[in-house]
N, C-alpha and C positions, 0 to 999 in steps of 0.2 A: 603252255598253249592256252592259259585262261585267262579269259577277261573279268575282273573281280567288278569293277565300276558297273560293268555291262551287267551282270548278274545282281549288282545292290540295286540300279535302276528299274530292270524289268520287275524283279522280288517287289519294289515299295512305291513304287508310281503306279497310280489306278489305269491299267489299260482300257475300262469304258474311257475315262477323261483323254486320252491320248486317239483312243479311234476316230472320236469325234473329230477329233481336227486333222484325222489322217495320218498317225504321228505314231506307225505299225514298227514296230522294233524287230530290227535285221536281224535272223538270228548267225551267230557266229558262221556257220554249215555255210550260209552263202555269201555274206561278207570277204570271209579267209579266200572260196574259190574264186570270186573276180576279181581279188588283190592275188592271186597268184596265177592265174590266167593272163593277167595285163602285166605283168613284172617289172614294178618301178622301177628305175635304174635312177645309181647315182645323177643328181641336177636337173633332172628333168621335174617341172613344178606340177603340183596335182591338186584338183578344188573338190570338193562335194558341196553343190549349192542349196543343198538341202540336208545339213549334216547331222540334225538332228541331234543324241548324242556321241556323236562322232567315231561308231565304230568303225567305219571303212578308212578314215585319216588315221585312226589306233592301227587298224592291218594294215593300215599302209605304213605306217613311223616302222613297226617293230620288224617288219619286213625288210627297210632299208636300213634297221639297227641289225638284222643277220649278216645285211652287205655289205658289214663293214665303216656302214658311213657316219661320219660324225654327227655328232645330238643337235649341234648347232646346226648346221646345213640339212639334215632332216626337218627341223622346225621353221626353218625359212623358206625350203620349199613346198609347206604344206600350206593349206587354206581352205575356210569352211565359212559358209554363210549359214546361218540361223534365225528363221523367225519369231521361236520361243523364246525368250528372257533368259529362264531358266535352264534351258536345254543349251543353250550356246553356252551358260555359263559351265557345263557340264562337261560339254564337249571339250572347252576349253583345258577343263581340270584332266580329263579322259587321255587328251596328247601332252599333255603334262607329263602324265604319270610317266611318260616313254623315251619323250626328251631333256627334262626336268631343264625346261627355256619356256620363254612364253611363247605363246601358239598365236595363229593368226585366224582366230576363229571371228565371226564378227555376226554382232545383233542383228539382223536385217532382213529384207524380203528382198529376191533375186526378181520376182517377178518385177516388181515395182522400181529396182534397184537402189532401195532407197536405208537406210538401218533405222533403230529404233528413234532417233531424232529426227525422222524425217528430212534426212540431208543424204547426199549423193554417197553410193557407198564408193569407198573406194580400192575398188578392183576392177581392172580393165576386162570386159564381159565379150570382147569382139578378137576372137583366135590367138589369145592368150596363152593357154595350158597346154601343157604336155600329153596330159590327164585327168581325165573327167570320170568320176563314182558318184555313182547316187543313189537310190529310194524313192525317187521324189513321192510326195504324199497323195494318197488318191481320197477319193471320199464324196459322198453327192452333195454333203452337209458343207463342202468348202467355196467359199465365193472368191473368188481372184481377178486382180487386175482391175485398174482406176482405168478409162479412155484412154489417155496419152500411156500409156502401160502396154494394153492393146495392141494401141496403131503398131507398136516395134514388133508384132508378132505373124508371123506368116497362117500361123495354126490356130491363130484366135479368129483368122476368116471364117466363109464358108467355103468349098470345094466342088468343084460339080465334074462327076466321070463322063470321058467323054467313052461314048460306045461304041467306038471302031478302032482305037487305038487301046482303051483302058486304060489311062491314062491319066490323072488328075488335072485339072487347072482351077489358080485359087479366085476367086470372085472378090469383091469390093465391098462384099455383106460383113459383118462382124455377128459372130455366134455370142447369143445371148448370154452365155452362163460358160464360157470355155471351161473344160475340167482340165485340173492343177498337174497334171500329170506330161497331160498331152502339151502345157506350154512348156514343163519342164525337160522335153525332149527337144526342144529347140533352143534353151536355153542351154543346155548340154551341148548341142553342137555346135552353137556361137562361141560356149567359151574355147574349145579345140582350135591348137592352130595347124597346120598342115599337118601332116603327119600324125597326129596328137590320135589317142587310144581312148572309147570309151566303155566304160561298164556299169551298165545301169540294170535296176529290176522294175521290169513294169508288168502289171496285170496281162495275165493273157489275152483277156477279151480285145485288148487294145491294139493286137499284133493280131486277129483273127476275126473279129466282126466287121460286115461290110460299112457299117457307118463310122470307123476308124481306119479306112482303107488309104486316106488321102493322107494319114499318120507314116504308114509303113512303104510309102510313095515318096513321101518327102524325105524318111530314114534312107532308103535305097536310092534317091539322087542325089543325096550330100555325104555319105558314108559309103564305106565295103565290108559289109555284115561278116566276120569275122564264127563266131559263133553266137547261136541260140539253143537254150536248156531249157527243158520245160522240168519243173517241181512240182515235189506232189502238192494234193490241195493241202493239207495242215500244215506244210511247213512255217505258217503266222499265226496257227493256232498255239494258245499257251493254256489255259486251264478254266473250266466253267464255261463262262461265257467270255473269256479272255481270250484277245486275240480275234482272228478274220479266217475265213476257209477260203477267201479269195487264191485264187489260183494263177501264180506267178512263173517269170520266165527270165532268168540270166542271161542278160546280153551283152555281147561285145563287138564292139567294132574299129573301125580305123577313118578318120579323115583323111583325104586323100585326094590330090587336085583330079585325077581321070578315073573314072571310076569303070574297069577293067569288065570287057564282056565275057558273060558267063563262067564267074570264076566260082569257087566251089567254098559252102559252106559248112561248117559243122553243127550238126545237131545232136540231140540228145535229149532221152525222158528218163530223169529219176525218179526212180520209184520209190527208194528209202531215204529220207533227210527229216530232219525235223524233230516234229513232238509227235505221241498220239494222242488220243480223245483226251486223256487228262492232264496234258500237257509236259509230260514228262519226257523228256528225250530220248527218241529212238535208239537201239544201241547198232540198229544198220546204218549204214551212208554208203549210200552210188558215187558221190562225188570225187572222193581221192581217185576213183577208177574212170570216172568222165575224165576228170584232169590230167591223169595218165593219157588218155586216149588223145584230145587234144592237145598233149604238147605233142603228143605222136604226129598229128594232122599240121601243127604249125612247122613239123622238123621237115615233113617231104611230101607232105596234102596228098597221103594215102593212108589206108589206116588196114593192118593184119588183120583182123577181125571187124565185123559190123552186126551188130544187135541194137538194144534199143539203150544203150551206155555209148552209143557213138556211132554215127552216120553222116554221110556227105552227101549234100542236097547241090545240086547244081542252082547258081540263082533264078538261069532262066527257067528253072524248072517251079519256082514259085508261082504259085495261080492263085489268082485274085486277091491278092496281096496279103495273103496267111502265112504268118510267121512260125505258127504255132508249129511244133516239133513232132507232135504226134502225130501230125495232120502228113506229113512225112514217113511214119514209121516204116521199115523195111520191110518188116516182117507181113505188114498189112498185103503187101505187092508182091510177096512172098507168095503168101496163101493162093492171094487172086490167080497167079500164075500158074501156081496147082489145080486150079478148077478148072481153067480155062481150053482144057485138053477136053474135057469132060460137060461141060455145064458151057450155056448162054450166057454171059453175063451182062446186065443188064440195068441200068443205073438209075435211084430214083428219079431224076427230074427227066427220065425220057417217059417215065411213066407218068409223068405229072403232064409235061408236054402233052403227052398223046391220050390224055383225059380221063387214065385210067386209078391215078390214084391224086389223091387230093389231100392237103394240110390246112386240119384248122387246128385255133386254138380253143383251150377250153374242154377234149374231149380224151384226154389222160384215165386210161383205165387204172390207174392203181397201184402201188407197190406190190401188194398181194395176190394180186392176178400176173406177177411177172412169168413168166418161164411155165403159163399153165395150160397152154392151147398151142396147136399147130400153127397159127400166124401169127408171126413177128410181130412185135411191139416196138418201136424206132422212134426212141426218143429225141425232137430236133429242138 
């Protein structure tokens, strides 16, 4: 069950040098679960365009070496694009190890589609794969995308909600600075051909804040959201000042030519995966028991129990286009409906509305004043 390469790499590569360029090392915990939630099957081809050093193409080789399938045809249907020099070469050595053939990993930028000569890469980027994993890199410190780079991108526009439908439509403007993430969810679903399964991690904020809305807009009319996990925050923290507390989210989904009204999604928040503060690995994990729960949900999209290791959200039941899982929890609509016998309930922005209570910023009492007075403190 270990990955030795994966472990020399994070041990001896400077993770500041790697943050900078967004270049956050998957830890095994959630690589293993979106290669076994998505379950290659023999011939079916899979890319991570962002492979960085290629642990998701590793769980995915040794996954389809449990299934029997030969070294050769495992290695021919894998593929991974890389921007770092030395990370492709890594990656390269990584699915080596597993099919002992040469890999089809390649030097290059996805975005740009271009590899380290500046020449055309070659992999067809337009409904291609079977299967799509990825990481893609996040970071404010990343600049991406020449003009003609761009123009191929639906999400390197601007977007303006319309406010009677809620609804996205995209504009003719190009955003200044697109972040690397957001064109790699489209570049993710370009390469999917009908049918075709993806499983990516993206920041939560980017499936939850409203100026990423037009993101989770465009995910839900080219895809059928399959499931979302929400992780705890450390699960990218590794040790000191190694690693990111960015707080991340497992996703899966399906290409699919009609995308099916209100059909039902799985969520989930784990609370135990990862490192702690000093980056040592937790000896809990939620996951093997989310996993359990969602093959339960893929077998008959019901589930025997519902806590916060597995819950079915309806889509239409998604509001303003928050993905985020917890934003869901059960237990939350649980509680409320306990009060609601008893007590008003009463929701901040009718108080806001009706002029009674007001949000600035800047007027943060304190960690030390938490929990020391009769009125709540709400943090937004």
């Amino acid at each position: 069950s270990s990955d030795p390469l994966s472990d020399l790499y994070q041990t001896f590569v400077g993770t500041e040098v790697r943050g900078n360029e967004g270049q956050f090392f998957t830890p095994p915990q959630a690589v293993n679960w979106i290669i076994e939630a998505i379950n290659p099957q023999r011939g079916e081809s899979i890319i991570d365009p962002a492979c960085g050093a290629g642990s998701f193409l590793f769980s995915a080789a040794r996954h389809l070496k449990k299934a029997k399938v030969r070294d050769a045809q495992i290695a021919k249907s894998i593929y991974g694009v890389e921007k770092d020099n030395y990370l492709s070469k890594l990656a390269n050595t990584h699915l080596s190890l597993v099919t002992l053939e040469h890999s089809n990993i390649i030097c290059g930028d996805s975005i740009e589609r271009t590899n380290a000569n500046n020449e055309a890469i070659k992999i067809d980027f337009e409904s291609s794969f079977d299967i799509v994993v990825a990481n893609p890199p996040f970071g404010s410190k990343i600049k991406v995308g020449s003009k003609s780079a761009k123009e191929r991108f639906d999400l390197a526009k601007k977007w303006l909600k319309d406010k009677e439908t809620g609804q996205y439509t995209i504009t003719d403007k190009f955003v200044t600075n697109p972040s690397p993430q957001i064109l790699f969810i489209e570049i993710c679903l370009k390469l999917l051909s009908d049918g075709g399964r993806l499983g990516v991690v993206v920041p939560e904020s980017m499936i939850s804040n409203a100026s990423s809305g037009h993101v989770v807009n465009y995910l839900m009319k080219n895809t059928q959201l399959e499931a979302v996990i929400g992780m705890p925050e450390n699960l990218f923290k590794t040790s000191g000042k190694g690693g990111t507390h960015t707080k991340v989210c497992l996703l899966i989904s399906s290409k699919v030519k009609r995308i099916p009204k209100n059909y039902k999604i799985f969520m989930a928040e784990a609370k135990w995966c990862g490192n702690d503060s000093r980056g040592n690995t937790i000896p809990h994990n939620d996951l093997p028991k989310i996993l359990d729960r969602y093959m339960e949900f893929k077998s008959n999209k019901s589930l025997k129990s519902i806590d916060n290791l597995g819950y079915i959200v309806p889509s239409e039941s998604i509001k303003d286009f928050v993905l985020a899982p917890r934003y869901y929890d059960p237990r939350i609509s649980k509680s409320l409906d306990s009060l609601s016998d008893t007590h008003n309930l009463i929701s901040i922005q009718s108080l806001i509305d009706q002029g009674l209570l007001e949000i600035r910023r800047g007027d943060e009492v304190g960690k030390l004043a938490y929990g020391t007075g009769d009125i709540p403190f709400i943090r937004h």
